[in-house]
C-alpha positions as CSV (number, residue, x, y, z in Angstrom):
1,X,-32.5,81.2,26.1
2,X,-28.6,81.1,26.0
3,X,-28.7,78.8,29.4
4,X,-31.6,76.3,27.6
5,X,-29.1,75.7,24.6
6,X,-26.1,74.9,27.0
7,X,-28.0,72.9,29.2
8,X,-29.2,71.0,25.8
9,X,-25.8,70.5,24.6
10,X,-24.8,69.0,27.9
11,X,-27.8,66.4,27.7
12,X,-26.7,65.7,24.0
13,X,-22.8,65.3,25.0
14,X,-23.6,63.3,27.7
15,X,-25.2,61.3,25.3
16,X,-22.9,61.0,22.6
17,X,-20.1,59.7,25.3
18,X,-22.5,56.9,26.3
19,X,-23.0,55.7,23.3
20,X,-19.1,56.2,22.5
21,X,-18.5,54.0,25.8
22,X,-21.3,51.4,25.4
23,X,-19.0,50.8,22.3
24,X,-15.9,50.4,23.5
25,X,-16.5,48.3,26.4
26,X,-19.0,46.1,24.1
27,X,-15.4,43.7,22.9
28,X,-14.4,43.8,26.4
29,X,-17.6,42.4,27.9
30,X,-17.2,39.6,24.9
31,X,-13.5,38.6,26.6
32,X,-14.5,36.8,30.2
33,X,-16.9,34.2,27.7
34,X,-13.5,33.6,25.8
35,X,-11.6,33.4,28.9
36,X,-14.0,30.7,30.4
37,X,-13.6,28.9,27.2
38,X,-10.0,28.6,27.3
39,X,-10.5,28.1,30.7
40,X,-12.3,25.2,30.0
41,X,-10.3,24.0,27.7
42,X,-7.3,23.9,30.0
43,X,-9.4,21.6,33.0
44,X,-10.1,19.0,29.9
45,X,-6.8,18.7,28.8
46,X,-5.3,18.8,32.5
47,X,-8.3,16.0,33.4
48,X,-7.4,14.0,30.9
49,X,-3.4,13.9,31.6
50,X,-4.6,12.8,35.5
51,X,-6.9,10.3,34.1
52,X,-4.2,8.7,32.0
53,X,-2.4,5.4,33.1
54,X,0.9,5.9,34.3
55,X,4.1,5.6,31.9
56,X,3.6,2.2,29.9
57,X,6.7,0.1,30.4
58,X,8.6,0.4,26.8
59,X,10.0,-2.9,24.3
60,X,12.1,-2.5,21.7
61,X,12.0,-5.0,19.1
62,X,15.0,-5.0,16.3
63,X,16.2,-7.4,13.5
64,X,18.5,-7.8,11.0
65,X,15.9,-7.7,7.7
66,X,12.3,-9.1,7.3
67,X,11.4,-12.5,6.3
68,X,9.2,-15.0,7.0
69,X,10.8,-16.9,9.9
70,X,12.5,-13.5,11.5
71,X,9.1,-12.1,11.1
72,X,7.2,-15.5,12.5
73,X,10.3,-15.0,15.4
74,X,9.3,-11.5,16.7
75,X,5.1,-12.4,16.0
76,X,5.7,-15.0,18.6
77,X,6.7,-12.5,20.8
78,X,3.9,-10.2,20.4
79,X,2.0,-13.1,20.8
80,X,3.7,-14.1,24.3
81,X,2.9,-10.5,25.6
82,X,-0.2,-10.2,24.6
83,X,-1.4,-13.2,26.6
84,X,0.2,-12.2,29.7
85,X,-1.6,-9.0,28.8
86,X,0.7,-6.9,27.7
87,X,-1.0,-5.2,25.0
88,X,0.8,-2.8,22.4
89,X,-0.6,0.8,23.0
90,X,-2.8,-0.6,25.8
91,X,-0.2,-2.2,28.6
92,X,3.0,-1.7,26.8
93,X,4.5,0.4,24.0
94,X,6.0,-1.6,21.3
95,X,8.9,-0.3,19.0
96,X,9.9,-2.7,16.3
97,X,13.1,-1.6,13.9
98,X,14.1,-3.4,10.7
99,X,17.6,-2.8,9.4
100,X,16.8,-3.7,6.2
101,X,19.9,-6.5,5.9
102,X,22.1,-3.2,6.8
103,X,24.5,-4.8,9.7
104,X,25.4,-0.8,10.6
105,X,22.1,-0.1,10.9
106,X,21.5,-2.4,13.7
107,X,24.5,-0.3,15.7
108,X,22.0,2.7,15.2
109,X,18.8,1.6,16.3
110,X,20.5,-0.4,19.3
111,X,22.0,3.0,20.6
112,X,18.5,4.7,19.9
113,X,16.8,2.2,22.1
114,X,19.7,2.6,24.7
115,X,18.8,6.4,24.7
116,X,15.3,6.4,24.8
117,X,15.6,4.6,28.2
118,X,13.3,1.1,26.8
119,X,12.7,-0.9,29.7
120,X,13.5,-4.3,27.0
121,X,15.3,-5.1,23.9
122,X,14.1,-7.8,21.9
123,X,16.9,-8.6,19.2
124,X,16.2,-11.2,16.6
125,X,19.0,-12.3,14.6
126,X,22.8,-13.1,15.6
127,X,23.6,-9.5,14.3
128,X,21.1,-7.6,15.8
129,X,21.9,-9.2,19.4
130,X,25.6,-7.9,18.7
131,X,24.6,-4.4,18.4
132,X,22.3,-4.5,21.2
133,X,25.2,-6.1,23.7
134,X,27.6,-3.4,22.4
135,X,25.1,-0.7,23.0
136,X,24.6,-2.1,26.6
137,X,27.7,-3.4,28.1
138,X,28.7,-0.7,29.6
139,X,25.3,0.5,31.1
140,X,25.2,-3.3,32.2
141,X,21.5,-2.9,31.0
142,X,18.1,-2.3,29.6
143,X,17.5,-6.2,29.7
144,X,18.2,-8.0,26.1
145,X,15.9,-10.9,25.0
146,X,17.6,-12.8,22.1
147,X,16.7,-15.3,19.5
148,X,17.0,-16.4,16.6
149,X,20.8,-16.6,17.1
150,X,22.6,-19.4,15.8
151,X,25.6,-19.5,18.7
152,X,25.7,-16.7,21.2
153,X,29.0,-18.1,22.1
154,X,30.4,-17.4,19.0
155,X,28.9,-14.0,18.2
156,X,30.8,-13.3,21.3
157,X,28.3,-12.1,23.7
158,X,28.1,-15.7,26.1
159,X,30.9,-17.8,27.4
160,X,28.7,-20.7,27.9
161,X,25.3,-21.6,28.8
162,X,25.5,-20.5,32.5
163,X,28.0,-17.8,32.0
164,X,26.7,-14.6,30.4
165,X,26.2,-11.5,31.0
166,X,23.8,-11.0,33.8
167,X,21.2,-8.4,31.6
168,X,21.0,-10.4,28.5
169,X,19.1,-14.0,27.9
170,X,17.8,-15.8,24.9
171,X,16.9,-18.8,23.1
172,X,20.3,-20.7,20.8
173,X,18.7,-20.9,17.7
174,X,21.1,-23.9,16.3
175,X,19.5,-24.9,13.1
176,X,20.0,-29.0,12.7
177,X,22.3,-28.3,9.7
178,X,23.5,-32.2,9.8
179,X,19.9,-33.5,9.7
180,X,18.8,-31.3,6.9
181,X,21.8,-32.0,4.6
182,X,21.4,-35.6,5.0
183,X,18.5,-35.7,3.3
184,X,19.9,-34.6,0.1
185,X,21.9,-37.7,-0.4
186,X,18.6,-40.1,0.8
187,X,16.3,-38.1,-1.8
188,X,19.6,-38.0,-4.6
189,X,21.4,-41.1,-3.9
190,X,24.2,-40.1,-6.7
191,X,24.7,-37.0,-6.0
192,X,28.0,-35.2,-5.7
193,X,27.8,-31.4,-5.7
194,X,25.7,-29.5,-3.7
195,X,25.7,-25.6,-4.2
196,X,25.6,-23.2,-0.6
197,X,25.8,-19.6,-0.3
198,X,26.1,-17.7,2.7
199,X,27.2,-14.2,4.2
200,X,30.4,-14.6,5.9
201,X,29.6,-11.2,7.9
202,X,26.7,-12.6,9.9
203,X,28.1,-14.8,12.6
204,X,25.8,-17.2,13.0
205,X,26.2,-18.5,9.2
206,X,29.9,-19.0,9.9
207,X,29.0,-21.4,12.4
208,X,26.5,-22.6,10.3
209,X,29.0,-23.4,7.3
210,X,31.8,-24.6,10.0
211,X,29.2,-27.4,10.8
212,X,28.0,-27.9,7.2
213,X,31.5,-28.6,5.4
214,X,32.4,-31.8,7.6
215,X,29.0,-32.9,7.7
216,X,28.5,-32.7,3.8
217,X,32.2,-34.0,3.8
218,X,30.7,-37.4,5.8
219,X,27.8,-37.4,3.8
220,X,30.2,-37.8,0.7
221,X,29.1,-34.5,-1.0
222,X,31.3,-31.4,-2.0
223,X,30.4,-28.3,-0.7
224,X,30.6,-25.5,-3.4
225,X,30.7,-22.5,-1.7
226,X,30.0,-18.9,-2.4
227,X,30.3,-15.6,-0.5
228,X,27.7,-13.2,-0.6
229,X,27.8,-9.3,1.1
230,X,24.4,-8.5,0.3
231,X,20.6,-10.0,-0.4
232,X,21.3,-8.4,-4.1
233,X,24.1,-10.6,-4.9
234,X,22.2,-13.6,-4.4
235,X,21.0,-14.5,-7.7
236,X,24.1,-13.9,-9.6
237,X,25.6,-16.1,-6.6
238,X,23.2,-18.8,-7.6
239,X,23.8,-18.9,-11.5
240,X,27.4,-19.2,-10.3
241,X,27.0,-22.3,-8.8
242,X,24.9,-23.7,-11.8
243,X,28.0,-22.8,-13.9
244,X,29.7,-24.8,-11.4
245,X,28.3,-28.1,-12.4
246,X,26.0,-28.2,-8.6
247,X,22.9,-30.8,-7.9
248,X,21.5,-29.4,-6.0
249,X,21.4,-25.8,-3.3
250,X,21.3,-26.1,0.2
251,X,20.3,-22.5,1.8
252,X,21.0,-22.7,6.2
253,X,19.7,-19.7,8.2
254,X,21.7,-17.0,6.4
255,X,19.3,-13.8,6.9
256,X,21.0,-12.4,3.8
257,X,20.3,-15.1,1.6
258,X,17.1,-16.4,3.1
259,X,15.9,-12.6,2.4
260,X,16.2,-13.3,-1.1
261,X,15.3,-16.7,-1.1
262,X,13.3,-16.6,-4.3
263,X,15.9,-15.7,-6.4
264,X,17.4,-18.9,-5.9
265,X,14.1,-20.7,-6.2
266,X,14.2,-19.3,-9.5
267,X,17.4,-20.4,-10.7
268,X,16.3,-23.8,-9.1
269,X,13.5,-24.0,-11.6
270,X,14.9,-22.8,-14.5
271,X,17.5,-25.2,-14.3
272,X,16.0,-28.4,-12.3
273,X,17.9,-28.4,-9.4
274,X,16.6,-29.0,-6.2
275,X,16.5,-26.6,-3.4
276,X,16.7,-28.0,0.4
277,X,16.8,-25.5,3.1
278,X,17.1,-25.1,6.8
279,X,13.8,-23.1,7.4
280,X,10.7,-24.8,7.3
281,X,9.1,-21.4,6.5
282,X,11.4,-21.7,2.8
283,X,9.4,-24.6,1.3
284,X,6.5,-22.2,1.7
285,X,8.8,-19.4,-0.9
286,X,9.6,-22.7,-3.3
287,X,12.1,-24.8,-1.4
288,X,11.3,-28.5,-2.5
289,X,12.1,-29.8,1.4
290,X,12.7,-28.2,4.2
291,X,14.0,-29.3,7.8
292,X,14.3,-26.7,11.0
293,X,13.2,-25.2,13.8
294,X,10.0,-23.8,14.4
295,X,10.4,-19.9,14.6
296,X,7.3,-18.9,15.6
297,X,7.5,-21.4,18.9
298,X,11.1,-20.2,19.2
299,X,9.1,-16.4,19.4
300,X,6.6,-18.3,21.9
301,X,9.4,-19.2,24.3
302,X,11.3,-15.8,24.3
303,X,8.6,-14.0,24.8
304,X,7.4,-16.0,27.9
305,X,11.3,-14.7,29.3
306,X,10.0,-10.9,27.8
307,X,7.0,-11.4,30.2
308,X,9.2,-12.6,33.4
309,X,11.8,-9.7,33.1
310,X,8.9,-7.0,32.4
311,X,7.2,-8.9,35.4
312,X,10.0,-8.6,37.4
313,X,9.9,-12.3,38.1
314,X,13.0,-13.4,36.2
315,X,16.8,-13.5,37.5
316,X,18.1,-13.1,34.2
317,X,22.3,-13.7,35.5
318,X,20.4,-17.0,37.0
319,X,19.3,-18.3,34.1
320,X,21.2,-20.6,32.3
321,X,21.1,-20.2,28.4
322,X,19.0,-23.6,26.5
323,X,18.6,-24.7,23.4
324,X,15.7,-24.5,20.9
325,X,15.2,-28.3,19.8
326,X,11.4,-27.7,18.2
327,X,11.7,-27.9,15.0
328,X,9.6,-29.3,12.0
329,X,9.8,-30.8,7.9
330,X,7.7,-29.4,5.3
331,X,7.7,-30.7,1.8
332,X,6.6,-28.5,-0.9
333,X,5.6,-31.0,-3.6
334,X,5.2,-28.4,-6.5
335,X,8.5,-27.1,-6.1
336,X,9.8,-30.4,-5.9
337,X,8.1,-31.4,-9.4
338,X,9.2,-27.8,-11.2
339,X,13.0,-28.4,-9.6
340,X,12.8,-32.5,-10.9
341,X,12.6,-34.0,-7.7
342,X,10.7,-36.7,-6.6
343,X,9.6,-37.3,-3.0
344,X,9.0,-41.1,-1.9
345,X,6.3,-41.5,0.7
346,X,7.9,-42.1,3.7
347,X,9.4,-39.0,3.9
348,X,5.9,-37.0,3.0
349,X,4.7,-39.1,5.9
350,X,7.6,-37.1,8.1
351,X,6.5,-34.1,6.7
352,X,4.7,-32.0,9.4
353,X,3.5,-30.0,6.5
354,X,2.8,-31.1,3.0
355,X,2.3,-28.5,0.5
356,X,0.3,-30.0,-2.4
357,X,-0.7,-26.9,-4.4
């Protein structure tokens, strides 16, 4: 009886531990299924890093501040690449930066670029090119594509049009400052005083104002001058000059000032003075007539020299340096009546634009 019970208890032991190890190994035979699955998970994201393209080639776009013909300037770019199909996110990695009319700025994102190894700098704006040669000159490179730079000669960057440094090409941006003042005088035959502002830190409007003095001095008009540091100066800059007896503003292709352009359009109207401007893309903010170059072409051409370099097709030390003559007149009739000037028909037959409401 005694050996019955024991051999029963060994049966029921021997049972009890099955169980008890049916249980434990019941997580463990769960783990290989989680295994496969990270498994898995592991081939799809390795796949997919093989079946990627190789490392896009990388552009970095900067500018002084954002308007509409600094804005029209790097579109034109985009543009340019696209066609030659380099496509942002696709074919290319674009990396635009805006200093926000902060000249300092521009030293940072320059030396970002320069760190981050871009294989192109695109710098609209005298300032921005600055930043991006000082960034680069003693690397000797990435490439630099300028424009929308009034003289590269006197930002100090390039001796001449066939001697500069061998990584950096561009577009001269020369607005026709001469041409645009001279029509103040043939649309205000009496007029004497004609009220300019400008930012004596950005290069290019120094040479802008070196060419407008004499030319205004030829056209028998005095210059009123007034410095500005800052786009938030403008306005205050503007009344000043009304004070001053002016009859009329002339705004050139001062990023500063052109950022805030319609502060001065306001002062314009509220006090019937005509506004002229150097940027065809200002009679579109309230300018009454403007006479310049055409940005977005400008944008065109420097990003057909984008294309060569990232094609590997352009000897950039080569390569002399020209001059962006396309420009165009637009005459914004509106402002014209609000500011209490009236445009005869021969020159709205110049216009290559006509703005009529």
């Amino acid at each position: 009886m005694q050996k019955k019970q024991a051999i029963l208890a060994r049966l029921l032991f021997g049972l009890l531990a099955l169980v008890l190890v049916t249980a434990c190994v019941a997580p463990v035979a769960e783990a290989p299924s989680t295994s496969d699955d990270t498994a898995a998970a592991t081939t799809t994201e390795t796949t997919t890093e093989e079946s990627a393209p190789a490392d896009l080639p990388v552009v970095g776009m900067m500018k002084l501040v954002s308007h509409p013909a600094l804005d029209a300037e790097q579109q034109g770019v985009k543009d340019a690449l696209k066609e030659a199909g380099f496509v942002d996110g696709e074919t290319v990695t674009i990396h635009e930066a805006n200093a926000e009319g902060d000249i300092p700025t521009l030293t940072t994102i320059a030396q970002q670029f320069v760190d981050d190894e871009v294989d192109l700098i695109v710098s609209t704006t005298t300032p921005a090119l600055q930043a991006a040669y000082n960034a680069t000159k003693d690397l000797e490179a990435p490439p630099i594509v300028f424009n929308a730079v009034t003289s590269p000669y006197d930002a100090g960057v390039a001796a001449a049009a066939d001697d500069h440094p061998s990584w950096i090409i561009g577009y001269q941006a020369l607005a026709p400052v001469e041409d645009a003042l001279a029509l103040i005088p043939r649309l205000i035959p009496d007029i004497q005083t004609v009220g300019y502002i400008y930012n004596p830190a950005e290069a290019n409007s120094v040479v802008n104002t070196e060419i407008a003095e004499p030319a205004a001095e030829a056209l028998g008009l005095t210059l009123e001058v007034t410095q500005i540091s800052n786009s938030s100066e403008v306005q205050a800059a503007a009344e000043a000059l009304v004070a001053r007896g002016v009859e009329a503003f002339f705004v050139s292709t001062d990023s500063t000032v052109v950022a805030s352009l319609e502060a001065i359009v306001k002062v314009a109207n509220d006090n019937d003075i005509p506004l002229f401007a150097n940027d065809p893309a200002s009679a579109q903010r309230g300018a009454a007539v403007a006479l310049g170059l055409d940005y977005y072409q400008d944008g065109l051409d420097t990003g057909a020299l984008a294309v060569a370099i990232l094609k590997g097709e352009l000897d950039i030390a080569a390569t002399p340096i020209e001059r962006q003559r396309k420009g165009s007149l637009v005459v914004n009739l509106p402002a014209a009546a609000e500011q209490g000037l009236t445009i005869p028909d021969d020159l709205k037959a110049e216009a290559a634009q006509l703005i009529e409401e």
